[in-house]
SELUM-5820 format. One line per 4 residues: number of its first residue (from 0); their letters; for each residue x, y, z of C-alpha. Coordinates in Angstrom, 2 decimals, always signed. Layout:
N
NUM = a = X Y Z; ...;
END
This chain:
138
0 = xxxx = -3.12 +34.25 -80.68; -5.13 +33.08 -77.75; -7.16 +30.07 -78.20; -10.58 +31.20 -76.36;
4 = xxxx = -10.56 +33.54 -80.34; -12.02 +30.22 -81.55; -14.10 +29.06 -78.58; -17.17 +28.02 -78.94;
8 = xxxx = -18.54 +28.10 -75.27; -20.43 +25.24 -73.31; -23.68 +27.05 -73.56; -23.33 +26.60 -77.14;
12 = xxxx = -22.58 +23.13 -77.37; -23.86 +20.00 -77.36; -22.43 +17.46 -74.87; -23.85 +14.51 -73.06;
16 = xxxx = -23.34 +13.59 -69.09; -21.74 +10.51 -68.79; -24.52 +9.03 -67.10; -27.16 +9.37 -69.97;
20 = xxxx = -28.80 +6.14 -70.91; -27.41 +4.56 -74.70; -30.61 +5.67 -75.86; -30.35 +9.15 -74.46;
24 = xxxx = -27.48 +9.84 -75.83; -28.10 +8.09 -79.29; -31.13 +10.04 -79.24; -29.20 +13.49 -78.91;
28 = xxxx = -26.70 +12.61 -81.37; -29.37 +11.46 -84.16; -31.29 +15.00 -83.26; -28.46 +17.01 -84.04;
32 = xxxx = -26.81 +14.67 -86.74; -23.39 +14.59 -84.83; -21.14 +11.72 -85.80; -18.91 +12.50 -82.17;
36 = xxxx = -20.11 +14.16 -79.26; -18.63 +15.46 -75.93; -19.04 +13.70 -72.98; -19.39 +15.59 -69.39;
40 = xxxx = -19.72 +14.31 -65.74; -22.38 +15.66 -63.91; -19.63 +17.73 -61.86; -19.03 +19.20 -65.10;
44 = xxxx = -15.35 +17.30 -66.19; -14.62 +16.55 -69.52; -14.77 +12.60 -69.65; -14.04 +11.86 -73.34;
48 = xxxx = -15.89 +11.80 -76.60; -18.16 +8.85 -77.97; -18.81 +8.20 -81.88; -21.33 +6.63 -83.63;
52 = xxxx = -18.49 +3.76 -84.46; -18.44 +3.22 -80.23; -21.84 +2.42 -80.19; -21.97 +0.36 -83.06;
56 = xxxx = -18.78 -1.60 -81.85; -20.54 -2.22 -78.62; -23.79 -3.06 -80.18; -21.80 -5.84 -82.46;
60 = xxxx = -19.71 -7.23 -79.47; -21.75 -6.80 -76.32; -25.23 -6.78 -77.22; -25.64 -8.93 -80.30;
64 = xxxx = -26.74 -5.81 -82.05; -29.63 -5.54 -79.97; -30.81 -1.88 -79.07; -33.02 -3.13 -76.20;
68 = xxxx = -30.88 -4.99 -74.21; -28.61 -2.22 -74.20; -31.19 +0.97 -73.75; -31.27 +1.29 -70.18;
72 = xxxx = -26.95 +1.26 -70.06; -25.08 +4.44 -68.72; -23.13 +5.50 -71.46; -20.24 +5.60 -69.53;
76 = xxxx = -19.93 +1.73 -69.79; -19.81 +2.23 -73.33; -15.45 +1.39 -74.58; -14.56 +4.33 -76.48;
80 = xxxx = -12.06 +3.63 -79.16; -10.07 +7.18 -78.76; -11.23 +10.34 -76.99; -10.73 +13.76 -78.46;
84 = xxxx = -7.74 +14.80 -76.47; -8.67 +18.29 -74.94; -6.80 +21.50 -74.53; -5.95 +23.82 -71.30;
88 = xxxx = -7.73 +27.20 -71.64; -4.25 +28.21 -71.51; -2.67 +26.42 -73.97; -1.07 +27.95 -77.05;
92 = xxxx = -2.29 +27.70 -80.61; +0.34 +25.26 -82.19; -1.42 +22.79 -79.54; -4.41 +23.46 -80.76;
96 = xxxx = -3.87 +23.46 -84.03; -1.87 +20.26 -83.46; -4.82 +18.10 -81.94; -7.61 +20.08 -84.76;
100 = xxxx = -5.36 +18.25 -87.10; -6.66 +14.73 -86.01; -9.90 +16.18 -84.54; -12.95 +17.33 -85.55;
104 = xxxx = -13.34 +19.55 -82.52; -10.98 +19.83 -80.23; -12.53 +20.19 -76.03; -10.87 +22.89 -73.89;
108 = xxxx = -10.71 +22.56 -70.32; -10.14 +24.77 -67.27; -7.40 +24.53 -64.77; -10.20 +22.03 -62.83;
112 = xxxx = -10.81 +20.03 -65.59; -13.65 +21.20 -65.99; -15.31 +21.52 -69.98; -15.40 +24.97 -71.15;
116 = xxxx = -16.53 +24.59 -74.22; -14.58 +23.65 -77.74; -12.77 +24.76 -80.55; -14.38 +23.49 -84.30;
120 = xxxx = -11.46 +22.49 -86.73; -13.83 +24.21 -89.51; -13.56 +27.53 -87.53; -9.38 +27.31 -87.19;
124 = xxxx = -9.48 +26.55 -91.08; -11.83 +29.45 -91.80; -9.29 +31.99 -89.83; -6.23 +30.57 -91.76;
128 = xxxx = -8.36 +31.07 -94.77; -9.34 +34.75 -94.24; -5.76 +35.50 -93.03; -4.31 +34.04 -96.66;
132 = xxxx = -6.66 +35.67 -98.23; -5.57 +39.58 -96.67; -1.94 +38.20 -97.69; -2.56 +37.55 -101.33;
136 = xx = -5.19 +40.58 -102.11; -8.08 +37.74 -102.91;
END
């Protein structure tokens, strides 16, 4: 099965540019109620993914939990504790099943780097799902 099936393209998705103030981006995320989201470069290159738990880790260690002394920041200086590993357009689905296990979403890439889009772990369940369901006559 080929993995774009589950794609959920970049003009579908929200992402961030790595060059977003803290506040931008916190901003985004709190609009949309995303706990995670992707992180681009303005050349369009998938840079990594920032959490809620990123920005509260830097708030507690670099800013003394103060919002304005951090609101002007690129996000980019922001330490991420782990990105969301991506996926090659061309990679197979045990890979992508294999990184949805740990992952909300999981980012695909082109052979450039660049961010395509991603793949939702709900939406990988949801086939499996409808696929066990044919097999047992639910």
């Amino acid at each position: 099965m080929n993995i774009l099936f589950f794609l959920t393209p970049k003009s579908e998705v929200e992402y961030i540019y790595d060059d977003f103030t803290v506040r931008q981006a916190l901003e985004k995320m709190e609009y949309h109620k995303y706990s995670a989201i992707p992180m681009i470069n303005r050349r369009g290159e998938y840079v990594g993914t920032i959490t809620e738990g990123d920005f509260l880790w830097a708030f507690k260690e670099q800013y003394a939990l103060n919002m304005k002394s951090a609101e002007q920041l690129p996000v980019r200086s922001i330490s991420r504790r782990m990105d969301n590993r991506p996926v090659s357009v061309n990679a197979n689905i045990e890979d992508l099943i294999s990184k949805a296990m740990s992952q909300n979403f999981v980012p695909v890439i082109d052979d450039n780097k660049i961010f395509i889009g991603i793949v939702r772990r709900k939406e990988i369940i949801q086939v499996c799902y409808d696929k066990y369901k044919e097999k047992v006559g639910i």
